[in-house]
KOLPA-382130 format. One record per residue (C-alpha): residue in one letter; x, y, z. Coordinates in steps of 0.25 Angstrom, whole numbers, plus 5000, padded with zeros to 4 digits. Example, Ala and Ser with C-alpha at 12.3 -4.5 7.8 and 13.67 -1.06 7.14 Angstrom:
% residues 2
A504949825031S505549965029
% end
This chain:
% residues 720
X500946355113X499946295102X498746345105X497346285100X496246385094X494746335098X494146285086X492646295081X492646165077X491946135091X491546195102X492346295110X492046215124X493046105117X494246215114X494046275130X495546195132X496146285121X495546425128X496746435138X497546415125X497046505116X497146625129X498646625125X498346675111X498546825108X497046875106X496947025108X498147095102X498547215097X498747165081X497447085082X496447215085X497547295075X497247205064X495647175069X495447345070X496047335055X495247225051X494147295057X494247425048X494447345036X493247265036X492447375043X492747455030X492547355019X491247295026X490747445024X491047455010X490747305005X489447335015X488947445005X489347404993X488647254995X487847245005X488647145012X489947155022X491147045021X491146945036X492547005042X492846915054X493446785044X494346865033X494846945046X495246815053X495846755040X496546895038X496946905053X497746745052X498546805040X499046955047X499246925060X500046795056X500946865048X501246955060X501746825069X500946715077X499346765079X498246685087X496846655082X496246735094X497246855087X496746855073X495146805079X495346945086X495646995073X494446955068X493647005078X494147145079X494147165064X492747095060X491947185068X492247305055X491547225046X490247195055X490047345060X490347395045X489047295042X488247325051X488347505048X488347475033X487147415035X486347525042X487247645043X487147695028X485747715028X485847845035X486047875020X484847825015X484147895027X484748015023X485748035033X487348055031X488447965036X489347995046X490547925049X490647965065X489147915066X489347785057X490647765066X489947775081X488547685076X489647585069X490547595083X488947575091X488647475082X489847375083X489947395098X488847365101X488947225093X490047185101X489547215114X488247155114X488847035109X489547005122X488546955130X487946875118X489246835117X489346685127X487846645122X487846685107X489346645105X489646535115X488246475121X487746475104X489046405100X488746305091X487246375088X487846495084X488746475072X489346605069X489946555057X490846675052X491446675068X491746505065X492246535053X493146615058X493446555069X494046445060X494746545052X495646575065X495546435068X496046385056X497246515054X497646455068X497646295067X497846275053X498046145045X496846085038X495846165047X496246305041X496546265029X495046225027X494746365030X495646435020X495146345008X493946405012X494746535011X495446514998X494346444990X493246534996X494046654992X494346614979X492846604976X492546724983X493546814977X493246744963X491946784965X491646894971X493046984965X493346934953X491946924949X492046774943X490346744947X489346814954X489246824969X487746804969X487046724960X485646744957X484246684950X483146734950X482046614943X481146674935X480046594940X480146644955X480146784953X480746844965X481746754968X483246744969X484146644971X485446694974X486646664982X487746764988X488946654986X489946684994X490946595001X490646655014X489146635013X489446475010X490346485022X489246535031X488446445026X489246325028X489446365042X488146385047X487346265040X486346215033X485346235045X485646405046X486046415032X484646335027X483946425036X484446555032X484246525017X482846475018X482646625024X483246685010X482346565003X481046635008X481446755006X482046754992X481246624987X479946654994X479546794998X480446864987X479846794973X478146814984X478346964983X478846944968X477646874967X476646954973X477147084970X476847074956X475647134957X476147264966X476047374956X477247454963X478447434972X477947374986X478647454996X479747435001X480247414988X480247524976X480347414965X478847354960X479047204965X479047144950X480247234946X481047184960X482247084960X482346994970X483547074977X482447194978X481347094983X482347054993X482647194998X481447264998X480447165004X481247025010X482247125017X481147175026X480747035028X481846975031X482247105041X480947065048X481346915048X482646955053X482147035065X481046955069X481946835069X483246905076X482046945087X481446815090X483146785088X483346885102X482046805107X482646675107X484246725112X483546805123X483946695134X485246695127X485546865128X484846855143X485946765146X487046845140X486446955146X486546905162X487846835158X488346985155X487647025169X488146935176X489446965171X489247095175X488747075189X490146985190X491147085187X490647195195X490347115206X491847075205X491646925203X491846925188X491946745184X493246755176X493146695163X493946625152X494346725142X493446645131X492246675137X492546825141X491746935135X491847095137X491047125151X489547145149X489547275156X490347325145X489047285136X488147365146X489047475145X489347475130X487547475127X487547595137X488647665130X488147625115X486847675120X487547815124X488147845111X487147795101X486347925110X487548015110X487648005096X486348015090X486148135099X487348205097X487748165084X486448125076X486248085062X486348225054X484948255053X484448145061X484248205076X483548125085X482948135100X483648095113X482747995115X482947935102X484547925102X484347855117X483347755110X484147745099X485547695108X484447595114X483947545105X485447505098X485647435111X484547375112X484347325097X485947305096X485747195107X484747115100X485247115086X486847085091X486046975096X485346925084X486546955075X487446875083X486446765082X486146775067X487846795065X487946655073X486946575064X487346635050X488546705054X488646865050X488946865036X487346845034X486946925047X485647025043X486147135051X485347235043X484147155047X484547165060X484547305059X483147315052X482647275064X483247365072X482947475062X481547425063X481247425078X482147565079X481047625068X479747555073X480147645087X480347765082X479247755074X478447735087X479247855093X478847925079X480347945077X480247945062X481148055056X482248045048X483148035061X482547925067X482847845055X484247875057X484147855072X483547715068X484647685058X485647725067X484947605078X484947515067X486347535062X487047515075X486147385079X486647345064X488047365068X487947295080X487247175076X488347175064X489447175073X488747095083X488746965072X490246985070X490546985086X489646855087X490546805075X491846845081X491546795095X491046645090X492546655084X493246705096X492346605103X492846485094X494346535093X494446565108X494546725109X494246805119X492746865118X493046995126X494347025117X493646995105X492347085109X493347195112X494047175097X492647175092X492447325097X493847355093X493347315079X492147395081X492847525083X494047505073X492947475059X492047575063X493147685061X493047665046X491647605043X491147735043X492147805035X491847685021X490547705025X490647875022X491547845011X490747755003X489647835004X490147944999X490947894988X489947794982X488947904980X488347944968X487348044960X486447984949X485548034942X484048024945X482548054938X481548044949X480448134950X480048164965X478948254972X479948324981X479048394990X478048254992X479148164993X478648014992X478847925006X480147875006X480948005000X481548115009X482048255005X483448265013X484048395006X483348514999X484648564994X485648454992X486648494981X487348414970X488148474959X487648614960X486148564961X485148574972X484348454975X483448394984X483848274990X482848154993X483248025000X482247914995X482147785005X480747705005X480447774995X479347684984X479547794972X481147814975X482047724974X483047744989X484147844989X484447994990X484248084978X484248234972X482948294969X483048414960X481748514961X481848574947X481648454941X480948384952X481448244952X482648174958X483848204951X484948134957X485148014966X486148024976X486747904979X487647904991X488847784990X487747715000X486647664993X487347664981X487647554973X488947544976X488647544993X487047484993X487147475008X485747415005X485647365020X485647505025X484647555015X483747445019X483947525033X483547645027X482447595022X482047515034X482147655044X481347735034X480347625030X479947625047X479947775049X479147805038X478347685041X478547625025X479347505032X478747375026X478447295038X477547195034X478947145025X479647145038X478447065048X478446985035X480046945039X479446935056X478346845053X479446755045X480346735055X479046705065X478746595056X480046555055X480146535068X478746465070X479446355062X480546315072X481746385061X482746485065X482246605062X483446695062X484246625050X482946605041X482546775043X484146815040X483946715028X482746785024X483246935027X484646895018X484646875002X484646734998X486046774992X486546765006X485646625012X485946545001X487246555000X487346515014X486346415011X487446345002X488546335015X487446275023X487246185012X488646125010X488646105025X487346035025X487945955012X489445945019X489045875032X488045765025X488445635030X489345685039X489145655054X488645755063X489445825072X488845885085X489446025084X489046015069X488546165068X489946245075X490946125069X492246185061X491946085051X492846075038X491746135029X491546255041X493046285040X492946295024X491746385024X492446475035X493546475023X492346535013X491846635024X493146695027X493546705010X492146775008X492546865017X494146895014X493946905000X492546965000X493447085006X494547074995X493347064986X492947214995X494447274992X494547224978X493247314974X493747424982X495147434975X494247424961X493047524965X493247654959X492347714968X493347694978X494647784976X495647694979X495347584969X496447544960X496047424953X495147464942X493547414944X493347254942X494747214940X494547114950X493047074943X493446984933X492346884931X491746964919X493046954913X493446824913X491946764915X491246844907X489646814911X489946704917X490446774930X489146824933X488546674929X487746634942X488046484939X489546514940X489146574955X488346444959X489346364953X490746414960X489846444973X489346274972X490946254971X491346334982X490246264991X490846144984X492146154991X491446205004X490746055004X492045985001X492846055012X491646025020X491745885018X493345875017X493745845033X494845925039X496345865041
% end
């Protein structure tokens, strides 16, 4: 029999005919969570390495849909609730290999080493506890918030499957989008053709930048959202980067040093150093305060879900459980109950028995510590599912989110006078998990909206997320090790440094650390206004710093900045050098914010972000303001599949499939890695066929103003 997917061209309740239908597809088979598990170590390994080396991680769930349509086809007949399940298994990698790049790494910069059975059970924590808390958030963030809550990479892909199933003009729209989105991202970002990020700086606002990260996938997202959500996030960035940026420009002329926290005198700083070193803490602040006030306005919401989930629990063990349709059945709530008790158990077990080396903490500390995860865990999945549903996850500040949480985590332990060097591990170790999970969390609620829209099984699909936890976790830890190891380097280094009166901010790890024969000393500087971060070799005879150690994380080659902006963060608490009157400077913007009657949450993640990122989504919310001029208005405007929706689905999943081949090609031509073959920049032929042009910023703008230009055509172009 013929069966007919739902579509996300309208609401679900109009599809409910189709549910009995779609109950005969195949769902939860044995290829789907063989090819999701491997899909899952895939990405969970590329998102570590593109992570480090970028500061950015690849959206998974599309290019796996698209990928899923293509393999399981070629093996006989599949079902769109097959290759979604795919998806769903397989794109939980990529969001718990964000989530511990972003934190996990600074151990490093805190002076601690990286173990791969510790890095294996915080990510195994992390990603569970994403998934499970999302379960009773599920019926009011997912189904009660349909049509509020966009989740636009979980519509995107839910046209994806759509379209692989029904064909005809309708998928077709979707794989222009795929084709000509992947020419330009390939053209762009491979071989090199023009720059990914133009930039200008005017000379006559100092301070300034105007820039733009133009990728397809940022136009897609944009488009998606709207003008409304996509205008209010940029005019986040515009403060930031157009107000407060070129103020401190201003102002700190006449600062006769570096203003902490920055170790560059404010005249010397680019705008990319003004951004970090003082907007960051601001927009960390702004993120917080408005992902609290966020939890203040959902607390009907989660009190709902919560005596939903009771009440559920009260029916089945009372034996007098409502049966209910497979579409609106979740994994039990006692399993949630159950699984917060068990996390809390074996964040204790392990921090007691198998502490960071050298970072011991009390009982009392390790139980506090499995707490708080719990309890800060089940307010950021919250908030992250939230932000993931207005701008989707691509552009989720989960970093921010575990700012926060490394905040609060520190502001107690500073209460408790738990100010060592182990607590700042303890306190990463809080932050890092919560960061997982609130990764992971945004990439359930994605995943959910699509299984929503297409008609799947929430329970099978919660189950296949787990399964995708515990598959990608095996070797995130393993690229993580490997890249830190082989990327390191020794360079050498003149810096003269009073060893026995160290200045704030530099710690003496090792009296006798040996390289090539010689003894050392070596220092780790984080915080520090006289040494630039990073670990280094002090010889006494000649009394300077000899030698900087670059490990392969935190080098050039792997940044990992987000996670030495934890680093900083911990130490800048404990040692009470934290700049907070930057971060209330972010909490009393938001306040205001809100005082005006505008959504909070997307202006203080458009303020914390780089205007790279903001404007470029401004431009997809742009051509759908420009699209649907003159056209009538459709009461289900905001959640309607429309021809230009279906397009810029296209552009999402081409960022995402060919920013990977974009990964594989640069690993096949790194000679850092041993198995390249391709000799470096075979691919990277702009230079050599453009010459300068290839790094013109006008040729950017230009090609990026065409492909929007075919967005806005496809937009207006009405489907067969």
């Amino acid at each position: 029999m013929v069966t007919k997917p739902w579509s996300s061209t309208a609401p679900p309740d109009e599809f409910r005919p189709y549910v009995e239908a779609t109950t005969l597809l195949p769902e939860f088979t044995l290829r789907a969570v063989i090819l999701g598990a491997l899909f899952g170590i895939l990405f969970g390994a590329v998102t570590v390495y593109v992570g480090l080396r970028a500061g950015l991680t690849v959206a998974a769930s599309i290019p796996i849909a698209v990928l899923s349509i293509s393999i399981l086809r070629a093996f006989g007949r599949t079902s769109i609730l097959e290759n979604n399940l795919v998806q769903t298994i397989g794109s939980a990698g990529e969001s718990v290999a964000g989530g511990v790049i972003f934190t996990l790494p600074a151990l490093i910069f805190l002076g601690f080493p990286l173990e791969y059975s510790r890095i294996f059970l915080l990510a195994l924590i992390g990603g569970c506890l994403g998934v499970l808390f999302m379960i009773p958030l599920r019926r009011q963030l997912i189904v009660k918030e349909h049509g509020n809550l966009l989740y636009p990479e979980g519509t995107a892909c839910a046209d994806v499957l759509v379209a692989g199933e029904k064909g005809g003009s309708f998928a077709g729209r979707v794989f222009w989008g795929l084709g000509l989105g992947g020419v330009y991202t390939f053209c762009m970002t491979t071989l090199g053709l023009w720059p990914g990020q133009p930039d200008h700086q005017p000379k006559w606002l100092p301070g300034a930048s105007f820039r733009a990260a133009i990728t397809s996938e940022y136009l897609g997202v944009g488009y998606i959202i709207g003008p409304r959500v996509a205008g209010t996030i940029f005019a986040g960035g515009v403060l930031s980067w157009l107000v407060l940026m070129p103020a401190i420009k201003f102002f700190g002329q006449l600062a006769p040093g570096p203003v902490y926290p920055s170790t560059v005198p404010i005249p010397d700083m680019t705008p990319s150093q003004l951004w970090a070193s003082y907007i960051r803490p601001m927009g960390a602040g702004a993120v917080a305060a408005a992902g609290l006030i966020t939890l203040m306005k959902t607390m009907p919401t989660i009190l709902a879900a919560l005596r939903s989930g009771l009440k559920d629990i009260r029916a089945q063990s009372g034996g007098s459980a409502v049966a209910t349709s497979r579409i609106e059945r979740d994994l039990p709530m006692k399993l949630v109950v159950l699984g917060s008790l068990v996390i809390v158990a074996m964040m204790w077990a392990l921090l007691t028995f198998k502490p960071i080396p050298g970072a011991q903490t009390s009982v009392v500390a390790n139980l506090a510590a499995g707490l708080f995860v719990v309890l800060f865990g089940f307010l950021f999945v919250t908030v992250s599912s939230r932000i993931a549903g207005l701008i989707g996850t691509s552009a989720n500040p989960i970093s921010g989110m575990a700012i926060a949480t490394l905040m609060a985590t520190c502001a107690v332990f500073l209460l408790a006078h738990w100010t060592g060097g182990a607590y700042a591990a303890l306190a990463l170790t809080i932050g890092g998990v919560v960061c997982i999970a609130s990764a992971n969390a945004g990439n359930t609620s994605q995943d959910l909206k699509t299984g929503y829209l297409v008609g799947a099984t929430p329970a099978r699909q919660q189950v296949g997320l787990v399964i995708g936890v515990l598959t990608s976790v095996m070797v995130i830890g393993g690229t993580l090790i490997l890249m830190n190891k082989g990327l390191e380097q020794y360079n050498p280094a003149q810096i003269p440094l009073d060893i026995e009166h160290p200045p704030v901010g530099v710690m003496i790890e090792d009296r006798s650390y040996t390289h090539q024969g010689k003894t050392y000393v070596l220092v780790n500087a984080l915080g520090s206004s006289t040494v630039p971060d990073g670990k280094y070799l002090y010889h006494p005879a000649t009394r300077r710093i000899e030698i900087q150690w670059v490990q392969g994380i935190g080098s050039d080659k792997a940044a990992a900045p987000q996670a030495r902006l934890m680093a900083t963060v911990i130490n800048g608490i404990l040692n009470q050098r934290l700049p907070w009157r930057l971060v209330l400077l972010g909490v009393f913007l938001v306040i205001a914010v809100e005082l005006l009657g505008i959504r909070s949450l997307p202006f203080a993640v458009g303020s914390y972000l780089s205007i790279a990122t903001t404007m470029a989504i401004f431009a997809g919310g742009l051509v759908r303001w420009l699209a649907e001029r003159g056209q009538a208005k459709h009461e289900h405007a905001e959640s309607e599949v429309s021809p230009g929706s279906l397009y810029a689905s296209g552009l999402i999943a081409a960022g995402g499939v060919f920013g990977l081949l974009g990964i594989i090609i640069n690993l096949l031509e790194d000679p850092e890695v041993k198995f390249h073959f391709l000799p470096q920049g075979f691919f990277n032929i702009g230079q050599r066929v453009l010459g300068r042009l290839s790094q013109s910023d006008g040729l950017a703008v230009a090609v990026f103003a065409l492909l929007a230009l075919s967005l806005f055509i496809f937009a207006r172009k009405k489907l067969d």
